[in-house]
N, C-alpha and C positions, 0 to 999 in steps of 0.2 A: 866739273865736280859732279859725279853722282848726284840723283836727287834720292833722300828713303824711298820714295816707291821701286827706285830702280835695284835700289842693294834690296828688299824683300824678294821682288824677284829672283837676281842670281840666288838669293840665299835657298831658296823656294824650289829652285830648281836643282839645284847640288846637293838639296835634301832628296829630292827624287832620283837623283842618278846614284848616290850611295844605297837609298833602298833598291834599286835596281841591279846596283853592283850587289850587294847581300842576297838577291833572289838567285842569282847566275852561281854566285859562287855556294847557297845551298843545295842546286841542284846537281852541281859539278861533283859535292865531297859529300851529297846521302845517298850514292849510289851506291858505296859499297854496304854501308849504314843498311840499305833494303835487303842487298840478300845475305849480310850477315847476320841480322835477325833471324830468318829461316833457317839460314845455316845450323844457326846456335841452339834451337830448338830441338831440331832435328839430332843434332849433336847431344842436347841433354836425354833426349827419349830414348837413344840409342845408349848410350853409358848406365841409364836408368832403369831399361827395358824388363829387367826382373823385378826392381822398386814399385814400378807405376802401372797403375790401370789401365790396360790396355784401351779399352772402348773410351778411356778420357782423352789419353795418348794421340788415338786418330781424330775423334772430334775437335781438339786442340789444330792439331796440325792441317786438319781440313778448314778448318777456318782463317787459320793464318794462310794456309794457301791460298785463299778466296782474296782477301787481305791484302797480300804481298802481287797477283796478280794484278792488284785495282791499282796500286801503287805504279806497277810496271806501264800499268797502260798509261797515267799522268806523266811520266818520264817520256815516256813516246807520243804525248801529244804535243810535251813541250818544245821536245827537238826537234819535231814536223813542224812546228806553228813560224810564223813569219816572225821575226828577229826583232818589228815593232809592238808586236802582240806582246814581247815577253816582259812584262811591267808585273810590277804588283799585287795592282790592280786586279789584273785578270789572274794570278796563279798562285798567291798567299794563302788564301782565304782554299782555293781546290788542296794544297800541302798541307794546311793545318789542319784537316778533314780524315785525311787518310794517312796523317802520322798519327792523331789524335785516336784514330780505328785502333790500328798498328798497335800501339802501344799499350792500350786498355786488352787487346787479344793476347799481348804478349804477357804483361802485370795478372791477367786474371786466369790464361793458361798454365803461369808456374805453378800461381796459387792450387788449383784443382789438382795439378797431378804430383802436388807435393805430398808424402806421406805424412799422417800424424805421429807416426811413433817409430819412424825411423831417422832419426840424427844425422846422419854419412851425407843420407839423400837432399834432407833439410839443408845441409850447409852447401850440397850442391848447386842446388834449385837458386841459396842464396848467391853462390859465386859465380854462377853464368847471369843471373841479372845484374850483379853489381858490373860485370863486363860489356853486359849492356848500355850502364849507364855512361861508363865512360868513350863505350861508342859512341856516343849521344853525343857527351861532351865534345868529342874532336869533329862530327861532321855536322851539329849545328850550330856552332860556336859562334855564329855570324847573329843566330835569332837567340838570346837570352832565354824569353819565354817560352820559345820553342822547345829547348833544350832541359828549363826545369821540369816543364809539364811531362815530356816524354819519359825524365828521369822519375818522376813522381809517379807515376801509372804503371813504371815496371815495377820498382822497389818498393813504393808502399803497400799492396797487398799482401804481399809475404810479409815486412818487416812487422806489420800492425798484427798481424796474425800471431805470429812471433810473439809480441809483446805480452799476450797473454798466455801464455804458455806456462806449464808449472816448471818447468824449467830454469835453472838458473844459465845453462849453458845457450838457449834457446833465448833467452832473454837478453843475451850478452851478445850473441850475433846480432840482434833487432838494435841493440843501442850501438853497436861499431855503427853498423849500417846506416844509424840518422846521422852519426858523428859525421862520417863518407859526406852522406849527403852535405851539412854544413860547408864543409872544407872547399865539395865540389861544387855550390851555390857560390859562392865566395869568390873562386876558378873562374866560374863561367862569367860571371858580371865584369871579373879582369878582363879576362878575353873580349867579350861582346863587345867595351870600349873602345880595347886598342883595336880590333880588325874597323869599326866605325869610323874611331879617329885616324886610320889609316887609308880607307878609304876617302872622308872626306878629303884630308891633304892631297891625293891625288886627284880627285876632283876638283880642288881649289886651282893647282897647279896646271892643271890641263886648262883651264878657263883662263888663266894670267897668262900663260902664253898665249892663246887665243888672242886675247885680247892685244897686248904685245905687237900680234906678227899682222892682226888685224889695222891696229894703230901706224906699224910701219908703213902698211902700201896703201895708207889711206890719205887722201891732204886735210887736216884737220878743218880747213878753214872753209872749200869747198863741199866735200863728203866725195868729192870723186877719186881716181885711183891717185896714187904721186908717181911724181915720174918712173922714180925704179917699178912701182910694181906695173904700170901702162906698158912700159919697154917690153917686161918679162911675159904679161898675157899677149902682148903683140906679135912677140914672135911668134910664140906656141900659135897663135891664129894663120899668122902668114904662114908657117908651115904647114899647115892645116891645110889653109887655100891650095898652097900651092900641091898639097898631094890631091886633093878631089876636085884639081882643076878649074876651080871657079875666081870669078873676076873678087879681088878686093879693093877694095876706095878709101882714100885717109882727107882726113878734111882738119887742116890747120886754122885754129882762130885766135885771133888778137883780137882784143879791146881795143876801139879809136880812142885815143888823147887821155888815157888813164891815168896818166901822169899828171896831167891837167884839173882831173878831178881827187885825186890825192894831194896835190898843191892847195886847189883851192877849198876843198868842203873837209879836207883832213881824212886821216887814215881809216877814221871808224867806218866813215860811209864808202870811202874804196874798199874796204872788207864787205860790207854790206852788199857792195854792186859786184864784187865777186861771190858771194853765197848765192846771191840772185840769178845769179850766171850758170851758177854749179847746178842749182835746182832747175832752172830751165833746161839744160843736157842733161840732164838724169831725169827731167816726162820725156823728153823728145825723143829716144831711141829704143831702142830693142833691146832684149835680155842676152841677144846674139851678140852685139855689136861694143866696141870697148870704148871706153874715152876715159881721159886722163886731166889733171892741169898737170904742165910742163916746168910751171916755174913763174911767177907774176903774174900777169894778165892772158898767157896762150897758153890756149888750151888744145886738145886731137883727142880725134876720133878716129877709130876705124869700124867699116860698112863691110863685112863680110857678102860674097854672092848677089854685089849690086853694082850696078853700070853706071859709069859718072852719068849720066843722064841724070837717073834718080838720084843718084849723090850731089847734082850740083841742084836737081829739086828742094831737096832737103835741108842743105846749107842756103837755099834762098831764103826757105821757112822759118830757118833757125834766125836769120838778117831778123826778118819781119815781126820775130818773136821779140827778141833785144830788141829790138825799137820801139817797141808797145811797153816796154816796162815803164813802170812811173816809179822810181825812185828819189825821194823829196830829200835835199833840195836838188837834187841834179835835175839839171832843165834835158837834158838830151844824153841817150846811152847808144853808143853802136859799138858797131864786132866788123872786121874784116876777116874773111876766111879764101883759103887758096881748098883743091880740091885737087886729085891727084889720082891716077889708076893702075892696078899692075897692066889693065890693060896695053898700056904706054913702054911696053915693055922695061918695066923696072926691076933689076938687079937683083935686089934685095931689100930687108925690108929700110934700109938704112938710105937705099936711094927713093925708096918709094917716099920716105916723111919728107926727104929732101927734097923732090919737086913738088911735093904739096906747099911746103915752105917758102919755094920760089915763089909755087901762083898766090901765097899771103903777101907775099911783099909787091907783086905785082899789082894786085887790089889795092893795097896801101899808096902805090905810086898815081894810078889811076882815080886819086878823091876817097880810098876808103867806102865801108858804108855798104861792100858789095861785095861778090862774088868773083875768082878767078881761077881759069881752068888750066892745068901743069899743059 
């Protein structure tokens, strides 16, 4: 069972790969969100061009250019940056900077080149921002705050402007425009949820298979591989070997008389003297090298790119290691192990575990306790 520290953990960290999921996919969907901005400015000044002040016109759009350039080059340094770089951490806080620019040049650009006492233009001015805002809505639907603030910096300069106006018609576009806004606060807290809770759930389910496919080729009892998943890395190795021609070595071990000490001291401490076992071949080898339990008390190894020489070195070490254990009350713990080479011209990898198996049973015939060579 879990302990809490460990479920804070997972939980700790599937908070961080959903926030990581939401960076990826705001920078995926405010691409177009960047140069539709521009776009749309560009678009109002043009349609406008007789309405608006010219010298406001290009200071406005010179600046959003400056703007919209700064933004381009954060998109460009995100999809040049290393793939671990791309957290949070490091790129939230640069997004929020230069939507937050963005959106204050665009909210206070409408404002200046909207006219005071032309109406047509005024409800222009207002219908390319409100078009903004629900650009806003669809490409940062993922950041809530993101997306009120952006919509808040375009729409409210104009609308508050609006609001004072002697105007009844002037005044009536300003109060749509908060209603808008309500409706689409409302929206986006929906949205923000479900893509959250959608992400999470995939996050959750990625991690229960994990864990799952982790728990399959694992022997619960040892922590080393179980037989199926031992077979399956074993081959993938021996094919390995045998394509870059180098020597591999398998080293079968039994426990001496474990039946003996499940008889006499009972199962818990025959579990015990197998953890003890497991843990001793998991410091004893290399990151290269595979071992498994098979089933009871035998366990395999295999020695990529080693000569039985040093393979039958190391299975002496391992003898000497199991023997120095003190596990209470067992008065005496040993392992026979056989040792086995493709050297020996073996087959396959099915003949190669099989003469390692011979030289275990041959140690066994020989007093156990020791070492023997296929």
């Amino acid at each position: 069972m879990d302990c809490p520290g460990s479920r804070n953990d997972q939980a700790f960290f599937i908070a961080e790969q959903v926030r990581t999921d939401r960076l990826q996919q705001l920078f995926r969907q405010s691409v177009s969100a960047m140069f539709g901005s521009y776009l749309a400015a560009i678009m109002l000044c043009w349609l406008c061009w007789d309405r608006f002040e010219h010298n406001v016109i290009f200071w406005w759009l010179a600046i959003l250019t400056v703007s919209t350039l700064l933004r381009i080059s954060l998109f460009v340094a995100y999809v040049r940056s290393d793939e671990s770089k791309r957290t949070p951490q490091h790129w939230e806080r640069k997004y929020w900077i230069t939507l937050v620019l963005s959106a204050s040049i665009w909210g206070g650009g409408a404002l200046a080149v909207m006219p005071a006492d032309d109406l047509l233009s005024q409800a222009l001015v207002m219908l390319f921002t409100v078009g903004m805002s629900v650009s806003a809505v669809s490409c940062y639907s993922a950041y809530r705050d993101m997306t009120l603030i952006s919509i808040g910096l375009v729409l409210l300069p104009c609308t508050v402007w609006l609001l004072f106006q002697p105007s009844p018609i002037q005044v009536g576009i300003a109060l749509s425009i908060l209603v808008f806004t309500a409706f689409a606060a409302r929206a986006i807290h929906i949205m923000s949820q479900a893509l959250e809770t959608a992400f999470r759930l995939t996050r959750e389910m990625e991690q229960t298979n994990s864990i799952s496919t982790r728990a399959a080729q694992t022997d619960e009892l040892t922590g080393l591989k179980s037989r199926r998943a031992f077979f399956e890395h074993a081959q993938q190795l021996y094919d390995e070997c045998k394509t870059k021609r180098v020597g591999l070595c398998a080293v079968m071990l039994d426990m001496d008389h474990f039946k003996h000490i499940n008889d006499t001291y009972g199962h818990q401490v025959g579990d015990l003297v197998l953890r003890r076992i497991g843990a001793v071949i998991s410091s004893s080898f290399r990151a290269t090298d595979i071992h498994g339990r098979l089933g009871g008390e035998e366990f395999a190894i295999l020695l990529p790119d080693t000569s039985i020489e040093v393979a039958t070195q190391i299975a002496e070490q391992l003898i000497d290691t199991i023997a120095g254990l003190m596990i209470e009350p067992v008065h005496r713990i040993s392992a026979s192990l056989g040792v086995a080479s493709t050297e020996a011209c073996s087959k396959d990898l099915h003949s190669l575990m099989n003469d390692a198996d011979k030289a275990l049973y041959r140690a066994k015939a020989l007093g156990r306790n020791q070492v023997a060579i296929a």
